[in-house]
C-alpha positions as CSV (number, residue, x, y, z in Angstrom):
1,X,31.7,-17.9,9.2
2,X,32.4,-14.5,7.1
3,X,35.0,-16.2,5.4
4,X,36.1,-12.8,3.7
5,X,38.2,-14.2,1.2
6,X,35.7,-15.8,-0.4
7,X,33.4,-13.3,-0.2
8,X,36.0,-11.0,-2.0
9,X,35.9,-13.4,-5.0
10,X,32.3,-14.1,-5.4
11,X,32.0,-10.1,-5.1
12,X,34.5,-10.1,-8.2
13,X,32.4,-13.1,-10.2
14,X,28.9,-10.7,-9.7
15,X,30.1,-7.2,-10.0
16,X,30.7,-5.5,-13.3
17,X,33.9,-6.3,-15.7
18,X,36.6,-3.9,-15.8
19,X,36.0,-4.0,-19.5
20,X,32.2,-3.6,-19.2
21,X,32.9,-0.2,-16.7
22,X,34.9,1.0,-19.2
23,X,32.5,0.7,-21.6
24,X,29.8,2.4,-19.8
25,X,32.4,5.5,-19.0
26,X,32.9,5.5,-23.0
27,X,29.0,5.3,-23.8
28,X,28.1,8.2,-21.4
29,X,31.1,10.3,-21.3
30,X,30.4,9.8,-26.0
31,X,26.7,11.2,-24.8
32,X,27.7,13.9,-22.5
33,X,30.3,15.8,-24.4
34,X,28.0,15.4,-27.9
35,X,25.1,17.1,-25.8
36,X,27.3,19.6,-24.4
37,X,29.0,20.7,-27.9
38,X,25.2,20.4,-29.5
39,X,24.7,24.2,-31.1
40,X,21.1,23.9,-30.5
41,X,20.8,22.4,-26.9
42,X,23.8,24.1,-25.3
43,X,21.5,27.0,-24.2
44,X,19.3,24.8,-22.4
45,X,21.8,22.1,-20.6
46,X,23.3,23.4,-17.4
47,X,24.9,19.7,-16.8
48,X,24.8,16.1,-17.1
49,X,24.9,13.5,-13.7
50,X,24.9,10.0,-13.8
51,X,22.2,8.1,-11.1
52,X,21.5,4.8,-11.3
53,X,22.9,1.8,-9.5
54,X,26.2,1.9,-11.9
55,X,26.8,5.6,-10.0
56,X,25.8,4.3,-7.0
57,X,28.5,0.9,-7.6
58,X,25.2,-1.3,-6.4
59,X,25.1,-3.2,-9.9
60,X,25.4,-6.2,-10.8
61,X,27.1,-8.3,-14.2
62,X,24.5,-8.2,-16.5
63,X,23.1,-11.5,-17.5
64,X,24.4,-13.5,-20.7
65,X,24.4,-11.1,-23.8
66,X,22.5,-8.2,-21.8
67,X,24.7,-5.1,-21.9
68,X,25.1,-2.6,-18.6
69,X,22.9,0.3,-18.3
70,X,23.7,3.7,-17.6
71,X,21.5,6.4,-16.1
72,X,22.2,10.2,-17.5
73,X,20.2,12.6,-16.5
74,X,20.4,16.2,-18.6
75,X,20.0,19.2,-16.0
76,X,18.0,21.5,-18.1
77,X,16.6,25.1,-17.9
78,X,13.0,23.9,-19.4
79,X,10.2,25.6,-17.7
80,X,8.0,22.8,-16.7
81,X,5.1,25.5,-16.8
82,X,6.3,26.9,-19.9
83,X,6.4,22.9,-21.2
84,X,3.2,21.3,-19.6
85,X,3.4,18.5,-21.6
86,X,6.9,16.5,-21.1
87,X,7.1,15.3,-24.5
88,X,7.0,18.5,-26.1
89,X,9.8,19.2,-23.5
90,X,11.5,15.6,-25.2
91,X,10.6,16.6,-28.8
92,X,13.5,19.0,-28.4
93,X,16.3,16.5,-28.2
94,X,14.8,14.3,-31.2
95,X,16.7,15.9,-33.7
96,X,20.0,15.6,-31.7
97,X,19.7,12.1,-31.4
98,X,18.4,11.2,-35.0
99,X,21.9,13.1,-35.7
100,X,23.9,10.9,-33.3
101,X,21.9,7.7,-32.4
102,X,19.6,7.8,-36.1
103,X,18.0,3.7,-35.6
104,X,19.4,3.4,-32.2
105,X,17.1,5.5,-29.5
106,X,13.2,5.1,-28.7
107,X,11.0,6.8,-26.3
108,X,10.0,5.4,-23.6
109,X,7.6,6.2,-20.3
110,X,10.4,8.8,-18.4
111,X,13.2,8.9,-21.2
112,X,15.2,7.9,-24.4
113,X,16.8,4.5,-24.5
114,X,19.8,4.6,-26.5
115,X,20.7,1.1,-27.6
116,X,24.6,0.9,-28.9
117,X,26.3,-2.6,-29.3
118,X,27.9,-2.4,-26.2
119,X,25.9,-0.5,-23.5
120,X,22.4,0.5,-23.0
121,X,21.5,4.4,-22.3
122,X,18.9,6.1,-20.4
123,X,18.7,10.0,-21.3
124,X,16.6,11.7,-18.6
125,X,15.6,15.0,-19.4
126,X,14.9,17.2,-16.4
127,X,12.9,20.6,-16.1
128,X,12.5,23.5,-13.9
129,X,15.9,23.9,-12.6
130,X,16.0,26.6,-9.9
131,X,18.6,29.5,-11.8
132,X,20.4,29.7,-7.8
133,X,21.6,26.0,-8.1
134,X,23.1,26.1,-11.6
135,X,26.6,26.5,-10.0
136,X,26.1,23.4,-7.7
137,X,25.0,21.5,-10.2
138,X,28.3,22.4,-12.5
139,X,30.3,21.3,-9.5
140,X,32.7,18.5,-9.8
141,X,30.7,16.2,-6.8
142,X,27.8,16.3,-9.0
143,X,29.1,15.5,-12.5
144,X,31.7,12.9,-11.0
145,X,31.1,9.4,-11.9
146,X,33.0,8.1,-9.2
147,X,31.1,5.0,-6.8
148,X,31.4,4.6,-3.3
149,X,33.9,1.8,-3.9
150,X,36.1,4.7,-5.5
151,X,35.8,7.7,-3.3
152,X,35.1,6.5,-0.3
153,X,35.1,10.3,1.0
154,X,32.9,11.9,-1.3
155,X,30.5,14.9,-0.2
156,X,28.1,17.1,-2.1
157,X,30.0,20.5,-1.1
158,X,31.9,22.8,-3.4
159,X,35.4,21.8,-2.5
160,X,35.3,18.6,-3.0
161,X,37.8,17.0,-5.3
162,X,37.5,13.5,-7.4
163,X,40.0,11.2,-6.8
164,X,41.2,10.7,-10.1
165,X,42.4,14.5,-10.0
166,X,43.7,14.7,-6.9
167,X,47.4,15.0,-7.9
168,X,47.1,18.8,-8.4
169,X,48.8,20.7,-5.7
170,X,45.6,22.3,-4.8
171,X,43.8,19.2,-4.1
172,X,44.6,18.9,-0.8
173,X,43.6,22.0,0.6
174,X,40.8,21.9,-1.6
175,X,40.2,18.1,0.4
176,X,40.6,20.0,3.8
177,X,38.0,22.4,3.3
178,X,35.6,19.9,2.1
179,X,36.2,18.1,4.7
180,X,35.0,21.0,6.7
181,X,31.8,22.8,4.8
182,X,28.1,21.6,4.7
183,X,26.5,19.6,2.8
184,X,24.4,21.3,-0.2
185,X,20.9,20.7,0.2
186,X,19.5,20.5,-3.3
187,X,15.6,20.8,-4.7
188,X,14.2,17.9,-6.7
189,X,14.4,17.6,-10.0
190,X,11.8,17.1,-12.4
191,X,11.4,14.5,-14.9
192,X,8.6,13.4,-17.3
193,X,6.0,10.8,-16.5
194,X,4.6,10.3,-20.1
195,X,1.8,8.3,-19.1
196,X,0.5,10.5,-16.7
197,X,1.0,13.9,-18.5
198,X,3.0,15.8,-16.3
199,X,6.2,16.1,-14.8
200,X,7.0,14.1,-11.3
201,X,10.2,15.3,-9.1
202,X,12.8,13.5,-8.5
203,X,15.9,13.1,-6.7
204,X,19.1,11.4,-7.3
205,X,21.1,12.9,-6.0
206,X,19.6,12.3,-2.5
207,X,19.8,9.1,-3.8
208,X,23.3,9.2,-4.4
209,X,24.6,10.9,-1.2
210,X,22.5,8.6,1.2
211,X,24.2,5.8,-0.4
212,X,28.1,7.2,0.6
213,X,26.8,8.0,3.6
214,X,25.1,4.5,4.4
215,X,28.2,3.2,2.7
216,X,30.5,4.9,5.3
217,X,28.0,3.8,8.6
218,X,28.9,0.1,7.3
219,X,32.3,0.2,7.0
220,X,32.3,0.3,3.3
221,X,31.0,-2.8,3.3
222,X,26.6,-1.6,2.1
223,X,27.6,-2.0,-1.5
224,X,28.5,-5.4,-1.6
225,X,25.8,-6.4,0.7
226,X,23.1,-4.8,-1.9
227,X,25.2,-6.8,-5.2
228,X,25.3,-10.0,-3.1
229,X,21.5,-9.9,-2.1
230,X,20.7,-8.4,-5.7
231,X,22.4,-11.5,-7.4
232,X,20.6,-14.1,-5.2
233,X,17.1,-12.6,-6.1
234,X,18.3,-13.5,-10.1
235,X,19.2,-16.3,-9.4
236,X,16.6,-17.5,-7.7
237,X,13.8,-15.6,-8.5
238,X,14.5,-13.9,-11.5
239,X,10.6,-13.0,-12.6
240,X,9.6,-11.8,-9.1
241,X,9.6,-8.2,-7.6
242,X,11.0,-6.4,-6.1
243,X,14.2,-5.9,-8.0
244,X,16.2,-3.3,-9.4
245,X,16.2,0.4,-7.2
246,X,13.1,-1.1,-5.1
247,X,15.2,-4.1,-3.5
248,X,18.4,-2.0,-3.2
249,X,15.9,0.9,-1.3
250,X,14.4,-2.3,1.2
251,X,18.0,-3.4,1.5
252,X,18.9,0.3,3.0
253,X,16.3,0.3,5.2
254,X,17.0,-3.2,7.1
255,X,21.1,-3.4,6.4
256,X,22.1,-2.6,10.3
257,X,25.2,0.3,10.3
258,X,28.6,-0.8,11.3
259,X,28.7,-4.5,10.3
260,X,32.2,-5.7,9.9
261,X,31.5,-7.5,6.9
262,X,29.3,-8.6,4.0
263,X,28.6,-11.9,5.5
264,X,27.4,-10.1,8.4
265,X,25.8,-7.6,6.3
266,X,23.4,-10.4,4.4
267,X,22.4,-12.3,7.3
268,X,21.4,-9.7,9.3
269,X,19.2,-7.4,6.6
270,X,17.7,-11.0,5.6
271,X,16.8,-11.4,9.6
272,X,15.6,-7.6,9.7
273,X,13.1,-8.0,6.5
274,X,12.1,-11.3,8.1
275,X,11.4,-9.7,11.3
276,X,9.9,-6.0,10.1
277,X,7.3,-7.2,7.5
278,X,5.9,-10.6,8.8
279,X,2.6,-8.8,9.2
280,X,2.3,-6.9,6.0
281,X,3.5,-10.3,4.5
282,X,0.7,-12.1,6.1
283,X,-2.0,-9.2,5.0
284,X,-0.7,-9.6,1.3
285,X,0.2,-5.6,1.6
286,X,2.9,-3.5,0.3
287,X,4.7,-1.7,2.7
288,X,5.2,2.4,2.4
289,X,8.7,3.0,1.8
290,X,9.4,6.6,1.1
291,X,12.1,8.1,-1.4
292,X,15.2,9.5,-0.8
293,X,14.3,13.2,-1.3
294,X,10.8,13.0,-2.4
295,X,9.5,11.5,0.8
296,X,5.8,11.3,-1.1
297,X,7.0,8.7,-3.7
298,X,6.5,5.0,-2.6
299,X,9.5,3.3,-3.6
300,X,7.1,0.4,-3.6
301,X,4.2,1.9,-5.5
302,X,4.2,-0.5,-8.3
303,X,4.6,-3.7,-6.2
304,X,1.4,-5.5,-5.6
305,X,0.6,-7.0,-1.6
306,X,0.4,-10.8,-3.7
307,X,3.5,-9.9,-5.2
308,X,5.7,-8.6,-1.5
309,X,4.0,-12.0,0.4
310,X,5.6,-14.1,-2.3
311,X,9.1,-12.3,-1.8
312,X,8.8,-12.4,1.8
313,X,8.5,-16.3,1.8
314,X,11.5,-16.3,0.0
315,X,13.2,-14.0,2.3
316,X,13.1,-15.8,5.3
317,X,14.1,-19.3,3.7
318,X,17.1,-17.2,3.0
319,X,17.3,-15.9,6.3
320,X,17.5,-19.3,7.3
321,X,20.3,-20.2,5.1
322,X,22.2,-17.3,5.7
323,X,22.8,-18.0,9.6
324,X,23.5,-21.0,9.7
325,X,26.6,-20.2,7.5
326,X,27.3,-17.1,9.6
327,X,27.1,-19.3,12.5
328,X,29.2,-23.1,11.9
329,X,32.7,-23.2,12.8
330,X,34.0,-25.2,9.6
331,X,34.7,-23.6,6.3
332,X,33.5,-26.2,4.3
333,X,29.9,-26.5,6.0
334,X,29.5,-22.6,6.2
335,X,31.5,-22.2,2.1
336,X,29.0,-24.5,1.0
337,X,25.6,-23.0,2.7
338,X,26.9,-19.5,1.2
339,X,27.2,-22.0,-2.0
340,X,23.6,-22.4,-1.6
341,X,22.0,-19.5,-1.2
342,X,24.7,-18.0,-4.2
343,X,25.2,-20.4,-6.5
344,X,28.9,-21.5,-7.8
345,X,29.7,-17.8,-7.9
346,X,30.3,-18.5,-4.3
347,X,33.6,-20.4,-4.2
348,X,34.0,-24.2,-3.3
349,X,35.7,-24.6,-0.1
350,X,39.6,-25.2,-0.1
351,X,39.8,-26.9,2.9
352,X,38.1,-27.6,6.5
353,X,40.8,-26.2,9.3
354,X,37.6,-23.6,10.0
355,X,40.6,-21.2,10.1
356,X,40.1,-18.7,7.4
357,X,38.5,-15.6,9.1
358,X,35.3,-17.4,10.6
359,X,34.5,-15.8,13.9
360,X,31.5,-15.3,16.4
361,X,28.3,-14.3,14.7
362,X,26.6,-11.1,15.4
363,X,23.7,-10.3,16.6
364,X,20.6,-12.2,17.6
365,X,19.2,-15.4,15.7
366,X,15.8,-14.6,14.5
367,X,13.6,-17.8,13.3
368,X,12.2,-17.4,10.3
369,X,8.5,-17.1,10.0
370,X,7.2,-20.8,8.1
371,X,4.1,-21.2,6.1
372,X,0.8,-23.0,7.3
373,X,-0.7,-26.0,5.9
374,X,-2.7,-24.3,3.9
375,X,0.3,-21.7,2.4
376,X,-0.7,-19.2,4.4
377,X,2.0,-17.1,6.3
378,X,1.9,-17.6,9.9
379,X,4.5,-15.0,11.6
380,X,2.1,-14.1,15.0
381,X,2.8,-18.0,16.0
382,X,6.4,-17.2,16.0
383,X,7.1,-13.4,17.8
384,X,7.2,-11.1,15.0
385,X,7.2,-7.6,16.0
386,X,3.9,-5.4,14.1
């Protein structure tokens, strides 16, 4: 069953606290107007975006004392030629944050961390900004910080108008022509990659508009589907990869468009990993799964063959789980396998009449691949497509 209602609260007990959003509006909007009033980096900045799955509403509560992250990326003017080495590039916001964040910010591989008592910050510095994009990247769909959950009709075009501001009486014709121009189509940006030396592009906000648009394809219902599967990889399988951006990207790729809820939603991109990746499962190798953007960049780069077989196996024991509550006619069997697979986030069942919103499953029941004797995955024994 889909049992909606209780979907709606286990989606309440996993997402983000009103008072933990708030504070990660206070912790970057504190950030972005101190860099934008900073005498000696104003020249530089053309603008700050938030990426990140707190932009893209795709987090989910942070664990016990953990605090939420927030990703800020500073639009620069740095010439990436002109700065060959990104940390000379970074040096240049060291004395800006000893001045603000003095026993509170570190270095790390592609930014600062900025660790405050209630939120953590990631300050991404970008380079070699193309000077005919400076307006676009001023626009209000760019510096917005509102999710797919808030804006529902968002679109990277000049016109376009956050909700939160829409009570001008501009804002709707403003709306209607938005509604009506193309989409900008934006290079990558560049961002340091200490390790290696050099600067690597980057693109979120490719990232950003392919999740409203996926968003809208599944009836607003993607979002939740990526917490709900995000929150039973913790809880299960906390130490494993893939997590983070990686599983949200895989969850993209198999989460069918137009399913009519987030029941719906899991079962079905559970079934569609099961049945896409049986045979790189069994060959212990990473699948290629390209960026939004920067179709060059594995999303899965860093995630060993061992590592994707061992997530796999526990994919399609969820699979497993997953329809057969989609698929019983009592609330209180399918409540209860949801239970399972969630954990008591998922509410208890209230009662057994089967009448709460349960209905027909969708789409086709795919057997899980099982594991051999020997622990070896056997997916050609069961019909797995290449």
């Amino acid at each position: 069953m889909i049992l909606s209602s209780y979907f709606e609260k286990f989606l309440r007990e996993i997402r983000p606290t009103d008072s933990q959003r708030e504070d990660c509006i206070k912790g970057h909007i504190t950030l972005r107007d101190r860099l934008a009033s900073d005498e000696e980096l104003k020249p530089i900045i053309v603008s700050t975006l938030l990426q990140g799955s707190y932009r893209r509403a795709t987090a989910i509560r942070p664990k016990g004392d953990e605090r939420s992250d927030v990703d800020v990326i500073v639009v620069s003017r740095l010439d990436k030629n002109e700065y060959q080495d990104p940390n000379k590039a970074m040096d240049l916001f060291v004395p800006f944050l000893r001045k603000y964040y003095e026993e509170k910010h570190k270095r790390q591989g592609r930014s600062f961390g900025i660790e405050l008592s209630y939120i953590d910050l990631d300050l991404v510095i970008t380079a070699s900004l193309s000077q005919s994009e400076e307006g676009i990247l001023k626009s209000e769909a760019v510096t917005t910080f509102e999710t797919p959950e808030e804006a529902q009709d968002w679109r990277l075009v000049k016109s376009w108008v956050p909700v939160s501001q829409r009570k001008s009486i501009y804002a709707d014709a403003l709306m209607e022509a938005a509604r009506k121009e193309s989409e900008w189509k934006i290079e990558p940006l560049w961002i340091p990659d200490r390790e290696a030396g050099e600067w690597k592009p980057t693109h979120p906000l490719e990232q950003i508009k392919w999740t409203f648009g996926k968003n809208a394809r599944c009836n607003g219902h993607y979002v939740n589907v990526v917490k709900a599967i995000k929150w039973w990889e913790r809880i299960n399988h906390e130490t494993d990869s893939p997590k983070g951006y990686p599983l949200e990207h895989l969850i993209g790729v198999c989460c069918p468009d137009s399913i009519q809820s987030v029941a719906e939603g899991v079962t079905l991109t559970l079934e569609s990993i099961v049945k896409k990746y049986a045979y790189a499962a069994e060959a212990r190798r990473t699948p290629n799964f390209p960026d939004h953007g920067v179709p060059q960049h594995n999303v899965f780069a860093r995630i060993s063959g061992e590592d994707f077989a061992k997530f796999y196996g526990h994919v399609f024991s969820a699979a497993q789980i997953a329809r057969e509550a989609l698929s019983v006619d009592t609330v209180k069997v399918s409540a209860n396998k949801w239970r399972e697979l969630f954990s008591d986030k998922f509410p208890p069942p209230v009662d057994d009449d089967g009448g709460d919103d349960g209905g027909e499953p969708k789409g086709p029941f795919i057997t899980p691949a099982i594991k051999s004797q020997t622990g070896d995955l056997t997916p050609r024994q069961y019909g797995y497509d290449a």
